[in-house]
C-alpha positions in Angstrom: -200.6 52.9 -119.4 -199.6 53.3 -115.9 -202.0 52.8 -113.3 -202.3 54.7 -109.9 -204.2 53.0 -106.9 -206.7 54.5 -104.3 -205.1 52.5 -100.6 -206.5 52.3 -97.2 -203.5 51.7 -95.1 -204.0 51.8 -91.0 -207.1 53.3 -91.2 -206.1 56.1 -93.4 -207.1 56.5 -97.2 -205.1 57.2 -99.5 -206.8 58.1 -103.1 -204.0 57.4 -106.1 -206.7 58.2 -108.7 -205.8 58.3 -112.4 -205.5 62.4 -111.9 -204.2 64.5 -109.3 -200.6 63.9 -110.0 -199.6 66.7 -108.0 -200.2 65.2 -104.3 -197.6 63.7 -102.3 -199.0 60.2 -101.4 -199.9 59.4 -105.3 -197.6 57.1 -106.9 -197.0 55.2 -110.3 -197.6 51.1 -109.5 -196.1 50.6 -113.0 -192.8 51.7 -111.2 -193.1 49.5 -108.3 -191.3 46.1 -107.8 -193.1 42.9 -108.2 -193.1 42.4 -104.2 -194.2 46.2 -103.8 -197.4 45.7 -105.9 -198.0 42.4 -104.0 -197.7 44.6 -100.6 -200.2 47.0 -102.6 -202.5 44.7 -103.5 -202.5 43.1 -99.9 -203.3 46.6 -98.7 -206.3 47.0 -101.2 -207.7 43.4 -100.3 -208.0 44.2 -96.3 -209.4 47.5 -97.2 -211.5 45.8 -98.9 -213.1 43.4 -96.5 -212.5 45.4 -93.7 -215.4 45.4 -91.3 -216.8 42.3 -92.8 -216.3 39.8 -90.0 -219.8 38.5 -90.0 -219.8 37.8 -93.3 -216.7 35.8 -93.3 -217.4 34.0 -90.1 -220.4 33.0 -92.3 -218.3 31.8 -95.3 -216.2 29.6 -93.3 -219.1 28.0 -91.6 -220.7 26.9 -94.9 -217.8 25.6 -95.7 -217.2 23.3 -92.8 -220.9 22.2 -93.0 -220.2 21.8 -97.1 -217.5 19.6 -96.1 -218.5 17.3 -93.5 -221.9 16.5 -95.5 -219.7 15.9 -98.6 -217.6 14.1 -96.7 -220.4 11.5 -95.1 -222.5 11.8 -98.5 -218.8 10.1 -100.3 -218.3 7.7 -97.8 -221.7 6.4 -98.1 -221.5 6.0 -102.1 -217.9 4.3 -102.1 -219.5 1.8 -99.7 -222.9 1.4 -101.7 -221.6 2.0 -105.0 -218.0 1.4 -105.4 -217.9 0.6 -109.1 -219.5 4.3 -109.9 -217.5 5.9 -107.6 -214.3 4.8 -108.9 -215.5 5.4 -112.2 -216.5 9.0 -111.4 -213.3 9.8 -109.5 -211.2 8.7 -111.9 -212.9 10.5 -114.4 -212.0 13.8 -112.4 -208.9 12.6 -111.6 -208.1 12.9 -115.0 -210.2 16.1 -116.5 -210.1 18.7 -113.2 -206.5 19.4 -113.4 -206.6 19.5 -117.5 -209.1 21.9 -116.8 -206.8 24.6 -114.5 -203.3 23.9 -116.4 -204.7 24.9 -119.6 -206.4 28.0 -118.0 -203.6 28.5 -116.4 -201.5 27.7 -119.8 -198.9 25.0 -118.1 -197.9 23.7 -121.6 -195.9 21.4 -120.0 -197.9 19.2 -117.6 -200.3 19.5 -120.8 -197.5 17.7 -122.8 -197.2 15.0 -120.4 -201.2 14.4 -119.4 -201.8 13.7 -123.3 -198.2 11.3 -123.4 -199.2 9.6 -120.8 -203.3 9.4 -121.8 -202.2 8.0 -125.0 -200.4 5.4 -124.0 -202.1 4.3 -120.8 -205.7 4.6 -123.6 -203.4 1.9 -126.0 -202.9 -0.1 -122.7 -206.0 0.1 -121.7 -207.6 -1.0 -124.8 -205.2 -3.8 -124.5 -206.6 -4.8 -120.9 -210.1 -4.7 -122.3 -210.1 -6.8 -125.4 -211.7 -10.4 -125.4 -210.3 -12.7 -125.7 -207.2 -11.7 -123.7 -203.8 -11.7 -125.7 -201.6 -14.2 -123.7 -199.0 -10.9 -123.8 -201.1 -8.5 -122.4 -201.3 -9.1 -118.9 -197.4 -8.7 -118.2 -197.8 -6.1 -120.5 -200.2 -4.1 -118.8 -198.9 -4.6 -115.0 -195.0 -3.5 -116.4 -195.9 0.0 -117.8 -198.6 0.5 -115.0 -195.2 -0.7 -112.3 -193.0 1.6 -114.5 -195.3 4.2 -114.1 -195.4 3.8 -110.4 -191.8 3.4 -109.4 -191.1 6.8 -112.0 -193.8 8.9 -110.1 -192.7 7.5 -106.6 -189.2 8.4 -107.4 -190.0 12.1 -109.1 -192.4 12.5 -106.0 -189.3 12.0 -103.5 -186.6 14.3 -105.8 -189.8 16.9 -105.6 -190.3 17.1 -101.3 -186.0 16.4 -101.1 -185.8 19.5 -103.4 -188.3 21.6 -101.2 -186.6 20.4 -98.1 -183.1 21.3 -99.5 -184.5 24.7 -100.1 -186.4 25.3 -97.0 -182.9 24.5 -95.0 -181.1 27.1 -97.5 -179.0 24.0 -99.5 -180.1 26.3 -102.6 -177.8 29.0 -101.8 -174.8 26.9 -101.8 -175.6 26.4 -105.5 -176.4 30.2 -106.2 -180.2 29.0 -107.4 -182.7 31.7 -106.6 -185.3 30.3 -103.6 -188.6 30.9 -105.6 -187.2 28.8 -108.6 -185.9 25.9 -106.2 -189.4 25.9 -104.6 -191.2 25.8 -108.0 -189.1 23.1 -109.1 -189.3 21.0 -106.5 -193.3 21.7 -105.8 -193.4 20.8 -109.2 -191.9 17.5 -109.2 -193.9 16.5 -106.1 -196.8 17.5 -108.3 -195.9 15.6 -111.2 -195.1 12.4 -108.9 -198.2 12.5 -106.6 -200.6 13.6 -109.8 -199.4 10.1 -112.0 -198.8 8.0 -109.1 -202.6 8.2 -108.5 -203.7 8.0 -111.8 -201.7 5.4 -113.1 -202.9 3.6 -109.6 -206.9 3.3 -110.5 -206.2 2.8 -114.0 -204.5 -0.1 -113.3 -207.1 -1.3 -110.8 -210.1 -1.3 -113.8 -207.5 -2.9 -115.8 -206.2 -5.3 -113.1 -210.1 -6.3 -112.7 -210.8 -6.3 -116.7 -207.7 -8.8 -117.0 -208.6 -11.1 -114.2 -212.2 -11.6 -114.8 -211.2 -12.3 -118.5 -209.0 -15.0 -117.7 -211.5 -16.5 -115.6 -209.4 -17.3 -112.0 -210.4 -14.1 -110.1 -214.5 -13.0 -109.8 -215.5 -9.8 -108.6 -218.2 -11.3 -107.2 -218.9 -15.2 -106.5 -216.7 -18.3 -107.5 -214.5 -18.1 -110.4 -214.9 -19.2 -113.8 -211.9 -21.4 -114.2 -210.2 -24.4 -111.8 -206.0 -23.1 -110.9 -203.6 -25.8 -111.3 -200.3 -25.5 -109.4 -198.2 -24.0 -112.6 -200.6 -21.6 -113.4 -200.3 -18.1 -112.5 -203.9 -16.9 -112.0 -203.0 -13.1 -112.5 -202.0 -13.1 -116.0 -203.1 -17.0 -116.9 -198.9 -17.9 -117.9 -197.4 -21.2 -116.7 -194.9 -20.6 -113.9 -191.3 -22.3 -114.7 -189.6 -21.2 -112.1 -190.0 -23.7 -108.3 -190.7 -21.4 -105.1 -187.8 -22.6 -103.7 -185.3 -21.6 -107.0 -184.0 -18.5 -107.5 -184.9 -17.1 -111.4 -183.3 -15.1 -113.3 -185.3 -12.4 -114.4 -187.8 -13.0 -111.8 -189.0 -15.4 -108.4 -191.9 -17.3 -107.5 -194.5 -16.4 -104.9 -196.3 -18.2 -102.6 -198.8 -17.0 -100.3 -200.5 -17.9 -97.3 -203.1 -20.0 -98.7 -200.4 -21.9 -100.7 -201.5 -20.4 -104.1 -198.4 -19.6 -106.0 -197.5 -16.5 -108.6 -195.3 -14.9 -110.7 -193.5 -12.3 -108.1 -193.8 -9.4 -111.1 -197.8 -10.1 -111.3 -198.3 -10.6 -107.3 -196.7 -7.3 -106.6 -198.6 -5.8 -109.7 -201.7 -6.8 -108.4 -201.4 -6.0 -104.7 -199.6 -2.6 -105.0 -200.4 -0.8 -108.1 -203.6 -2.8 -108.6 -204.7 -2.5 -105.1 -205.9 -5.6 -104.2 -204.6 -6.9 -101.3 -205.9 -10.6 -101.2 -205.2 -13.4 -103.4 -206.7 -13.5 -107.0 -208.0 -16.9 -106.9 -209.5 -17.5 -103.3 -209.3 -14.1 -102.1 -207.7 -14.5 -99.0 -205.9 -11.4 -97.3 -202.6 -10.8 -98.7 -200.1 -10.3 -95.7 -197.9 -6.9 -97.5 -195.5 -7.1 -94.4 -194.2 -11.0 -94.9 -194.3 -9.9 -99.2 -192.4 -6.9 -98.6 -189.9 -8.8 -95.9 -187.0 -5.7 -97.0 -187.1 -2.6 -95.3 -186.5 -0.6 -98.6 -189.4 -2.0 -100.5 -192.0 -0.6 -97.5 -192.1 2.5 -98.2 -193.1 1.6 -101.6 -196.8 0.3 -99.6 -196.9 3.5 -97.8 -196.5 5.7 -100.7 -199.9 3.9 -102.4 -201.3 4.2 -99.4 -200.8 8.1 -99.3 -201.9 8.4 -103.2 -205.1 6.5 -102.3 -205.7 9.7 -99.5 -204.6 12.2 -102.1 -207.6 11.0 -104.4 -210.0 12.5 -102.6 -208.0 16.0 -102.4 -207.5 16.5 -106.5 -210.7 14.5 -107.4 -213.2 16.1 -105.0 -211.7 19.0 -103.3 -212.2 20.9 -106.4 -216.0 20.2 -106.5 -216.6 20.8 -103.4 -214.9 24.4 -103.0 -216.7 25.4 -106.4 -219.5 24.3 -105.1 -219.2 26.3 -101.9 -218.4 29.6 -103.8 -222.1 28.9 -106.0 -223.8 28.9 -102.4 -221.6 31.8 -101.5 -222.8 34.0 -104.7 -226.3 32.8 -104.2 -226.5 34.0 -100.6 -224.6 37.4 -102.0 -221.6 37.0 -99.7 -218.0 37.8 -101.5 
């Protein structure tokens, strides 16, 4: 049925009732274009809210306040609590955006959420099982490292194709600017969404692992003595001398003279985020590990995912949160 719209447009009403068809400034929106019913709608929405400027100077100010206590209430339970936190953050790390995509019916991202929860579940089973299969560790740390260096590279595709579009590269190509944008917002989505995911799964499994094989404690001394050819990340003896060049992969030693499979180090610093050594816990220096200029930015993209944890985890919360004291207080 085609619909007809009453507008308020520069201070003057127009009334595009369902009858009446015989005045001049009535006209079918079923007929319009897509961007004419957006101008429509825009029209309708300040006519709306026009004369409301108390009320919305209102709004925002609950929402400031809303965030700044969140913000200081957060801060104060990582720092008490850091165990629940992560636990509850990465829980809504995973379910909030389930929640909107299938409202929203984005079959796939839905596709790839339950690909990659089935495996990273299998994986993390794995990490969690006592006694610890010798297998597992490398296991873990080479899908979680897989995972990472896939969502770093789809995240960089994703902001070179929104770039290339906002610089008009698109046109060369004869690709419509909307669809360019979606794809490449998209693909930053799908990078930034996984690369922060797979990042705190692998940080409850990197602590799991450890504390299972008994060279790395949370909390107090470990459980087990190192010797000097064992690698205390995943437990393996190390074959290959500091100073020797292996084949499928190096030795690392760090400051405190501890040494490590180069695969599990880099594991456990960057995608398990711990930047100090598994046995003693002394401060891993990332600049002398990452000595090449093209591995950085891999430390600087984990650090940006860390920040974006807070904006998919908690920004959700908080804004729904805002709108339930908005409708309690009556304001729209």
């Amino acid at each position: 049925m085609a619909g007809v719209f009453e507008v308020e447009v520069d201070g003057v009403e127009h009334d595009h009732g369902l009858e009446h068809h015989d005045q001049p400034n009535q006209f079918d929106v079923s007929k319009l274009s897509p961007e004419e019913k957006w101008r429509v709608e825009h029209a309708r929405m300040h006519a709306k809210h026009k004369g409301h400027e108390a009320m919305h100077a209102e709004m925002v100010l609950i929402l400031i306040v809303t965030l700044v206590v969140a913000q200081l209430v957060l801060v104060q339970w990582k720092q008490r609590h850091p165990k629940s936190y992560n636990l509850v953050t990465l829980f809504q790390m995973w379910v909030v955006p389930l929640y909107f995509t299938t409202k929203l019916h984005w079959w796939r991202f839905l596709t790839s959420w339950f690909i990659f929860s089935i495996i990273t579940a299998y994986i993390s089973y794995r990490a969690t099982r006592k006694p610890l299969a010798c297998t597992t560790p490398r296991l873990v740390y080479k899908w979680f490292l897989l995972l990472y260096k896939i969502s770093y590279a789809t995240g960089i595709v994703g902001y070179s194709v929104v770039m290339f579009t906002l610089f008009g590269i698109n046109l060369i190509f004869r690709i419509k600017p909307e669809d360019a944008m979606d794809f490449g917002v998209s693909l930053l989505f799908y990078g930034l969404y996984y690369g922060v995911l797979g990042r705190d799964f692998a940080e409850m499994c990197a602590d799991f692992m450890a504390s299972t094989v008994g060279y790395y404690s949370a909390s107090g001394m470990p459980t087990k003595h190192l010797s000097d050819n064992i690698c205390a990340v995943c437990g393996q003896p190390i074959l290959v001398d500091v100073s020797e060049e292996g084949i499928i992969e190096n030795t690392y030693r760090l400051s405190c003279n501890h040494v490590f499979h180069e695969f599990c180090i880099r594991g456990w610093c960057i995608v398990g985020k711990k930047q100090m050594c598994p046995y003693c816990k002394e401060k891993v220096d990332l600049k002398r590990m990452f000595s090449n200029p093209w591995e950085r930015p891999h430390v600087m993209y984990g650090q940006l995912l860390d920040w974006l944890r807070y904006l998919v985890a908690w920004q959700p919360v908080i804004i729904g949160f805002v709108q339930g004291i908005n409708y309690i207080l009556g304001l729209e």
